[in-house]
N, C-alpha and C positions, 0 to 999 in steps of 0.2 A: 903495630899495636891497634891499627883502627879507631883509634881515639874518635877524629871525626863519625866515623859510621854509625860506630856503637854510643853515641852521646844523643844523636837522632834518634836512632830506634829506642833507646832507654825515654827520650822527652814524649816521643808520638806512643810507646805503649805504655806508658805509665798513663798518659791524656786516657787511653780507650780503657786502663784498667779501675777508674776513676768514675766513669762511665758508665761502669759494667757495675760496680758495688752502690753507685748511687741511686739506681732503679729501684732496687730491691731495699736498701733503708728509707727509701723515701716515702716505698709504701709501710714498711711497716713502722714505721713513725704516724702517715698518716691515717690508716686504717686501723690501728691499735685496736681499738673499740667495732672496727666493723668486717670482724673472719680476714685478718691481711692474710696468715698462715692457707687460708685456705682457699684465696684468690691468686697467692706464690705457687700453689703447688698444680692450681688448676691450669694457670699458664706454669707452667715449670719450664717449658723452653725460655721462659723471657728470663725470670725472676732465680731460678735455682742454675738452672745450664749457666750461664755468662758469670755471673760469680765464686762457681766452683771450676767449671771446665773449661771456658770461657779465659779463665787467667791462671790454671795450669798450660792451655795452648801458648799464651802470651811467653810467658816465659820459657819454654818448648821451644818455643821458635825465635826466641833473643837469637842466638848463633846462626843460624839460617838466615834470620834478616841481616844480622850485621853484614855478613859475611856476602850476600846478593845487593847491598847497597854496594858495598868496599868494589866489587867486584864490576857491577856499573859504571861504577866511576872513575876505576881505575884500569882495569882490564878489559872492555868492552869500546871495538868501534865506535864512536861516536855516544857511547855511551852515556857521557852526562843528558846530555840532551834526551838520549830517550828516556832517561829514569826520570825527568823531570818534565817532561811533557807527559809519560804516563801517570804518575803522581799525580799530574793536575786532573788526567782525564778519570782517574780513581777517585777523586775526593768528588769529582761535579756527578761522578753514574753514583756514587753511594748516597750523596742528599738527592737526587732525581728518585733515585728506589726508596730512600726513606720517605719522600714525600707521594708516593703514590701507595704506600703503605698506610699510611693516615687518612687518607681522604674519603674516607666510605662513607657512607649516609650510617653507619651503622658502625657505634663504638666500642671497644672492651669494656669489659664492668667495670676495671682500673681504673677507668676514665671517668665515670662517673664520682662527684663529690659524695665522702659518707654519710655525708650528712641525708642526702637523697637518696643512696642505698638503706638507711638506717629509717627514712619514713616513709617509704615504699609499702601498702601494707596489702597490695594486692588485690584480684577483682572478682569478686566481691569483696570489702572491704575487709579487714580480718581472717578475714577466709582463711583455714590452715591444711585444709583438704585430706582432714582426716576422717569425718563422716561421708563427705560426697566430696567427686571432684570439684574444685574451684575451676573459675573461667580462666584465671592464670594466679599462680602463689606470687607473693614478693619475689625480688630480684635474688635476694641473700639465701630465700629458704629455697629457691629450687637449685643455685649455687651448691649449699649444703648439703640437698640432698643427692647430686651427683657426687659428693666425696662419700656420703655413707652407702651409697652403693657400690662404691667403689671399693671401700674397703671390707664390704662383706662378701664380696665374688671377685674371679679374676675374669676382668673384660667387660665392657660394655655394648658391645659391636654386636652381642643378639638383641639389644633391646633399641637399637637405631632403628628412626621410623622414615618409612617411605613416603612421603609428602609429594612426589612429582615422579604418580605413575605413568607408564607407558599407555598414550592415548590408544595404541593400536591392540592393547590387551585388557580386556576386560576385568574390570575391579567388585568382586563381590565382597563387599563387606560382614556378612554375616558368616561368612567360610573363613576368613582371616582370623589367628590366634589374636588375643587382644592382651596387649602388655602394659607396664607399668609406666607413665609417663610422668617426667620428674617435674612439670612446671605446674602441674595440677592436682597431684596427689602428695599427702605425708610417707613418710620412706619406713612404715611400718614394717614387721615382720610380715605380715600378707596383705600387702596395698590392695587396694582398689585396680583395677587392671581398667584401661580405654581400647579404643578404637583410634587408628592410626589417622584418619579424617579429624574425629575431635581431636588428640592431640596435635597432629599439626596445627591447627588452628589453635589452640591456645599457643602454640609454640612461636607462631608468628606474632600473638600477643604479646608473650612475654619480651622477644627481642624486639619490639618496638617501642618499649620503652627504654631500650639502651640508644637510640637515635637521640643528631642532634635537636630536633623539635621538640620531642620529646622530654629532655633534662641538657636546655643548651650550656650552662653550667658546667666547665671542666674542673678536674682533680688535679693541686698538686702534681700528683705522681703521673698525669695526664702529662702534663708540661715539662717536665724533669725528660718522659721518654720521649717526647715529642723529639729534645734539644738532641738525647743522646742518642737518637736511633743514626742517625747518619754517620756515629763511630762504631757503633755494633755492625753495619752494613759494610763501614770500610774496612773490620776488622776481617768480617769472612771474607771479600771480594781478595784482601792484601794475601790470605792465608791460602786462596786459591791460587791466587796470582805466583806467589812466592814459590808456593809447592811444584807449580808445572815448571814455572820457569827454571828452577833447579834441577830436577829432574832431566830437562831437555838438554842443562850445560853441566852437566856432572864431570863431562872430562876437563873440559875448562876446572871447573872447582878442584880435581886432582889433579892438575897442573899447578895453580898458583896457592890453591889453601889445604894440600895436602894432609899439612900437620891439624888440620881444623877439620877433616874427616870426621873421624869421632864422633863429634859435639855435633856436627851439623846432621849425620845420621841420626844420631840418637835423640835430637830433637824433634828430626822430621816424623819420625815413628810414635815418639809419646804425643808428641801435639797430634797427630794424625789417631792415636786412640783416643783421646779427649775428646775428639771432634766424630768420633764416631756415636758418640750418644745424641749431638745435636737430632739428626734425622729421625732416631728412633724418638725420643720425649718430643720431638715436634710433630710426629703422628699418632702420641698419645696424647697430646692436646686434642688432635682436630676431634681425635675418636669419643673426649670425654664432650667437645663444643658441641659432637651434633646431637649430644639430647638436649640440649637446651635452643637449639635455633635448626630450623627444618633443612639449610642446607649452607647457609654463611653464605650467601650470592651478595647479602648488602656489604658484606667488610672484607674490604680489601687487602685482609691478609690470609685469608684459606684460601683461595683461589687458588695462587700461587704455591702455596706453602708443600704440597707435593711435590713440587720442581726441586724447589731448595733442596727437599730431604731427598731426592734425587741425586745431584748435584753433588752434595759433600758428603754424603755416602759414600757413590761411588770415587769420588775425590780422597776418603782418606782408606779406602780400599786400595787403590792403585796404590798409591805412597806405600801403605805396607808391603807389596805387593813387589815395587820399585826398587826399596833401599836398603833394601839387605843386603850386606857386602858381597860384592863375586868373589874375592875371596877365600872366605868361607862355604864354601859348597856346601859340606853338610849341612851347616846349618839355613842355608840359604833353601836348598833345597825340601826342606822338612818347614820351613816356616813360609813357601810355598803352598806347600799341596795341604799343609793346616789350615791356611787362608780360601786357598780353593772350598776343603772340607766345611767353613767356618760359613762360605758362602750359601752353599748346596743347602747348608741347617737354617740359613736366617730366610731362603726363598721360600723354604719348604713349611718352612715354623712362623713364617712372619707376623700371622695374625696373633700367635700364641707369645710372641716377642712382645710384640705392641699392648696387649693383655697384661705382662707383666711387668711391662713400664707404666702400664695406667695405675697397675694397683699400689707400688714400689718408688715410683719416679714420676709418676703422674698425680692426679687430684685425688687418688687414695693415699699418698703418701705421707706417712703419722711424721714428727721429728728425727724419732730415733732412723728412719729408711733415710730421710735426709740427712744424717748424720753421719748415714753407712756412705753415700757419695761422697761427704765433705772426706772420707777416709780414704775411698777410692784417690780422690784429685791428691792428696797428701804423700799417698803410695806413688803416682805419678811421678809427684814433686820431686821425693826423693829418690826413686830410680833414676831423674834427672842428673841427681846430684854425685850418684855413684861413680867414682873414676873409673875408667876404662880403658885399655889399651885399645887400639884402633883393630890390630887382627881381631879383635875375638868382640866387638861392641854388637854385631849379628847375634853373638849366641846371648851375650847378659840383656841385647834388648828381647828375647826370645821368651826368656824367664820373666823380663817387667809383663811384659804384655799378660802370658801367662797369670802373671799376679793379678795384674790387673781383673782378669776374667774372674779368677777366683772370689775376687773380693767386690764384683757385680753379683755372682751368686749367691755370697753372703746375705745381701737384701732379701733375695726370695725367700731364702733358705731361714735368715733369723723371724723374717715377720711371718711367717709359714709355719713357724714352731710355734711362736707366741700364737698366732690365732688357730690351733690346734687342726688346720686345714689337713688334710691327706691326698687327696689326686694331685695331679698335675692341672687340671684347667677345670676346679671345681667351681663351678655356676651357680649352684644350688647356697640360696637366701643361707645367714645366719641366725641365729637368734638375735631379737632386736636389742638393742642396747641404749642406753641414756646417751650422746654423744657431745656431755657441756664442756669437751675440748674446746670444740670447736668454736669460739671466739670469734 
């Protein structure tokens, strides 16, 4: 029965799924009044990802942890002792990574109190940079105006400025196209266009007032992630851990939990699609961060944050890639060369991927697109829950997955209808619109 194993893993992932929901009420409890909605979607790796995908993984991988504890403990060499000196060494790397995650001279806007985003009024004072550029907008309105950019075009990645040219190549400024930069102009239908010089420089304006000298004062929802980042950190590290180390003892596992095949496949596959969105909405983040800060070298979480989506990309690529029954060939083999296929399209299309998570899953993304994931993880859930005989768990996870894809398209597809868009990767400005969503 596992009673002990599964009594652990139920205590430790209920703790991280606690965790994961308390970030995201905390802000919008505390932000109510100051754009939470649009602070959630600008980080959406933090705030949307760990709420919805974040604790469809968790339960994904109930079975798979149970059953790699049971299995430490009881069928492995020496085995207590390594699960418990790794344990230890897992919880001490995940607060060491969370605490060098925190420590930037330079903070998320989350961090700052509303009250100080809400009296922020910008330099020049009032300034709203709709007749001329301001020397920097408030914190909130050039915030705002990368979601109404966002949702009037897919992508933001042609309007990234170059603030730290190559010494060895020559910079003419009066030859450079000049764009729209969001910390000094209003996000009218035909803004005001800059110079990549002036905007950077306001650019490093604006993010120097998210320093701690600058507004030493922390947020609530500052202190809340602070506590929780070290279970968000243990959750991926365990989910990595968990996944290779199965993988590498699979015969072991068809030796002694046969009859737990199944579930432990079909966990490994749904959590491993869940986990496939981290990377992508974590480089729709950085792509919506750099219009507003020239390159994030002060905060120490974009630095890194390539690695990551590096990391558990290719991490829950292998797992699909891994646990497809042998068994089943056909379908082994066809859910394969679909994954290969899936691959060749995300290398090939990448920037056009990352475009349509900025507009859908990133800081364009209206309720109802957030509403379309909450449906996604739901669909997840319940392909979780579907019975399945073990011969054939390859071909019904073949069809979740499949599902799954479909009902990621649904996002482009539904918010693509509603804003009467027609190409595939239209750029080209909307009509401007009153945007008093936005809260």
């Amino acid at each position: 029965m596992m009673i002990g194993a599964r009594a652990f893993i139920v205590a430790v992932y209920s703790l991280i799924g606690v965790a994961f929901v308390s970030v995201t009420a905390t802000l919008a409890w505390e932000f109510q009044n100051a754009a939470w909605f649009t602070i959630a979607t600008f980080y959406s790796h933090l705030f949307v990802f760990f709420p919805i995908f974040g604790i469809v993984a968790l339960f994904a991988f109930y079975w798979p942890s149970v059953v790699f504890v049971h299995m430490y403990w009881y069928h492995i060499p020496g085995g207590r002792w390594r699960f418990s000196i790794g344990l230890v060494a897992l919880a001490l790397l995940s607060y060491g990574v969370a605490q060098l995650l925190v420590t930037g001279a330079q903070r998320s806007l989350f961090e700052i109190p509303p009250t100080a985003l809400l009296s922020d009024v910008g330099e020049p004072a009032n300034c709203d940079g709709s007749a001329a550029p301001c020397a920097r907008l408030p914190l909130l309105a050039g915030l705002k105006n990368v979601r109404r950019m966002s949702q009037r075009r897919v992508g933001l990645n042609d309007l990234v400025r170059n603030c730290a040219p190559d010494p060895l190549i020559e910079v003419l400024e009066d030859k450079l196209a000049r764009r729209y930069c969001f910390v000094t102009t209003a996000a009218l239908s035909t803004p005001i266009l800059t110079s990549d010089s002036d905007c950077c420089r306001a650019q490093r304006s604006f993010m120097s007032m998210s320093e701690i000298r600058a507004n030493p004062a922390r947020s609530m929802t500052s202190y809340v992630h602070q506590v929780t980042l070290p279970l968000m950190v243990f959750f991926l590290l365990t989910l990595l851990v968990i996944g290779i180390m199965l993988a590498l003892r699979r015969r072991r596992l068809e030796q002694h939990y046969r009859e737990h095949m199944g579930a432990i496949e079909k966990g490994v596959l749904i959590g491993a699609v869940a986990m496939l969105f981290f990377p992508v909405m974590n480089h729709a983040f950085l792509q919506s961060a750099a219009m507003l800060d020239v390159a994030g070298g002060a905060n120490s979480y974009r630095s890194p944050a390539p690695f990551f989506s590096f990391i558990f990309g290719g991490w829950a690529l292998t797992l699909l890639f891994f646990f497809y029954r042998r068994r089943d060939k056909e379908v082994e083999f066809l859910g394969r060369i679909g994954g290969v296929i899936a691959s060749a399209i995300a290398i090939l299309k990448y920037d056009s991927i990352i475009s349509y998570f900025v507009r859908y899953a990133g800081s364009g993304a209206s309720p109802r697109d957030v509403g379309v994931l909450v449906a996604i993880g739901i669909v997840l859930l319940v392909a979780l829950r579907i019975k399945s005989d073990t011969e054939f768990v390859g071909a019904k996870m073949f069809g979740s997955v499949a599902a799954a894809k479909l009902a990621a398209d649904a996002v482009a597809a539904s918010s693509l209808a509603a804003a009467g868009a027609g190409s595939d990767l239209d750029t080209s400005p909307l009509p401007a619109f009153n945007d008093d969503s936005i809260k």
